[in-house]
N, C-alpha and C positions, 0 to 999 in steps of 0.2 A: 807081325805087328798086332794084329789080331788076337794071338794067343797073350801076348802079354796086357791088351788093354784089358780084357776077358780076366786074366788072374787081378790084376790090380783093381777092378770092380768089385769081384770076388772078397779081394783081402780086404776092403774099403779105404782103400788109400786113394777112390779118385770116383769121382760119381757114375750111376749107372746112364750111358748114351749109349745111343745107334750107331753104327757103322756100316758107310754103305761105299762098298768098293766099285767103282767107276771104270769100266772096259773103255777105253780114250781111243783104242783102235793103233797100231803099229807103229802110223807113221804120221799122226795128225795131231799136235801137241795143244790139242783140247782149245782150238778155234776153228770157230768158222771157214773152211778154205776160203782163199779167194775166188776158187771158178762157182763156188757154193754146191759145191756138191756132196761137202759133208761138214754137215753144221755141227759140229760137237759142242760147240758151246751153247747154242739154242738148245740142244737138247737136255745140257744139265742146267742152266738155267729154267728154261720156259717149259720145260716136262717133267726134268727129273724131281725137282725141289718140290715143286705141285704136288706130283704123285706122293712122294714120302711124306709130305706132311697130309696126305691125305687118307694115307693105306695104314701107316704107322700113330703109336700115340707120341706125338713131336709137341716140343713147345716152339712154335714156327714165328720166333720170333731171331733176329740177327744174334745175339748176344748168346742163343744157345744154339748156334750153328756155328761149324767150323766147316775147314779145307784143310786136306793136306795132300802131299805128294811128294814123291822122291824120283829125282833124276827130270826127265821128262814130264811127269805128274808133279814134280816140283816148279818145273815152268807154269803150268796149268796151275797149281795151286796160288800165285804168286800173281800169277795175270786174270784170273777171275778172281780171289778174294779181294786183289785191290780194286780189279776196276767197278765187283757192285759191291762197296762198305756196305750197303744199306741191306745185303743179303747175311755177309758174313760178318760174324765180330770176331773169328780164329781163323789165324790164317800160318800155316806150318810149310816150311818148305824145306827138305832132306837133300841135300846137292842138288840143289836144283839147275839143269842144264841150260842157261842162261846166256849161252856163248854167240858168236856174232857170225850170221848168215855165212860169210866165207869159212867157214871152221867146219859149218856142217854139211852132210855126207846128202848127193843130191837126192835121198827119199825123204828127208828131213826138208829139204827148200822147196820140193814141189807143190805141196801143200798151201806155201804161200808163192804160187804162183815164181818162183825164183823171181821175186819182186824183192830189193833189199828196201825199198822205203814202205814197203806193207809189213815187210819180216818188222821192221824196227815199230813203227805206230802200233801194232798190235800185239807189240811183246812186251814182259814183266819192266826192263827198263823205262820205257814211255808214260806204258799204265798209270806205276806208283806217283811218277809225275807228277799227272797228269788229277789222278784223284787222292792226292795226299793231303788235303785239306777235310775229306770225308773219312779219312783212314786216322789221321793223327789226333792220341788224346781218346780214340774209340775202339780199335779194334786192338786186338792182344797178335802179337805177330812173333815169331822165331824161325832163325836160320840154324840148321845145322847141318855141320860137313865134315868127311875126316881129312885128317891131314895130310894121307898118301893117296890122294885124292889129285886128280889133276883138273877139277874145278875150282878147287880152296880158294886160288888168287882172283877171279870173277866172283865167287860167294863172300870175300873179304868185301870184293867193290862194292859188292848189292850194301852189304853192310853200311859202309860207307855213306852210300848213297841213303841208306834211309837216316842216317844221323844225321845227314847233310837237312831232310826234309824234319825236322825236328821228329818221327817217326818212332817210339822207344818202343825197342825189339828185344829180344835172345838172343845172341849171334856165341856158339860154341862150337868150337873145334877137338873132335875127339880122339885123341892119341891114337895111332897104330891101326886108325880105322881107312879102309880102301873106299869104293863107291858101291858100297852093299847096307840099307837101309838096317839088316840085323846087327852090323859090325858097327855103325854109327851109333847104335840107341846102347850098346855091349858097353865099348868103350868109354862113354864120356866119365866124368869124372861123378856125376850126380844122377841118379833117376832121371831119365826122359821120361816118364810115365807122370811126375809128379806135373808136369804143367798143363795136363789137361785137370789137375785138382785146380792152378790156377787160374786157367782157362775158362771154364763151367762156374767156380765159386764166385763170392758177391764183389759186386766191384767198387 
């Protein structure tokens, strides 16, 4: 991903920004645990954003800040871009694993406490909810997922779900692609690379 934002900068088909890859840790899908013993969300909110707009030349304003994430980082990207709009105005989400506490494997539910009404309040379904009033009309948002994907039918629904919240997103599915973030951005049918020209330019 990297290498191609990098070319596309390069060629100037999308403007020059920072990228800052996020180690979310193995099994912690970028929240707060419940027993609090690993805040990952406090940390890219209340430390990491700080620092990068402080160490970096950042325009640290919402509008030129994004999130994205793929799979699990798609969760994360999905449940913090909605729930602070006032951080981010891009919010990208690559198959995002969105599936419902009994589906996942117990190092995934520990984290939230194998609590299914904490799993649900603090996950991307509730969220967008929850703050879609601060999201719609303001932040630029896309889902993408391949088709040999066995998320497609949950990333259909998120879809769904944000048409339902008057929410206007991307939602594309790319031929012959499995759940590998290079085979999704390969596949689609048009440049993934161009929507961060849409993303960044005027609105």
């Amino acid at each position: 991903m990297v290498g191609r934002i990098d070319a596309a900068i390069r060629a100037g088909s999308v403007p020059s920004f920072i990228v800052i890859l996020v180690q979310g840790l193995p099994d912690v899908r970028y929240i707060n645990t419940k027993d609090g013993t690993r805040p990952l969300e406090d940390v890219i909110i209340k430390d990491l954003i700080p620092h990068v707009d402080g160490a970096y030349r950042t325009l640290a304003v919402r509008t030129s800040r994004a999130i994205e994430g793929m799979s699990m980082g798609g969760y994360g990207a999905l449940r913090l871009g909605f729930k602070f709009p006032e951080l981010f105005g891009v919010v990208s989400g690559l198959a995002p694993s969105i599936t419902d506490m009994k589906d996942e494997p117990p190092f995934v539910t520990e984290p939230f406490g194998n609590d299914q009404q904490f799993y649900d309040a603090v996950g991307p379904w509730n969220v967008v909810k929850e703050h879609a009033a601060g999201i719609r009309g303001r932040t630029v948002v896309r889902l993408l997922v391949g088709d040999r994907d066995r998320l497609l039918p949950l990333v259909k629904q998120y879809s769904q779900l944000l048409d339902s919240l008057r929410i206007v997103h991307q939602y594309a599915v790319a031929p012959g692609a499995g759940h590998r973030y290079d085979e999704i951005v390969q596949h689609l049918p048009f440049d993934a690379m161009l929507f961060w020209k849409q993303a960044f330019g005027p609105r």
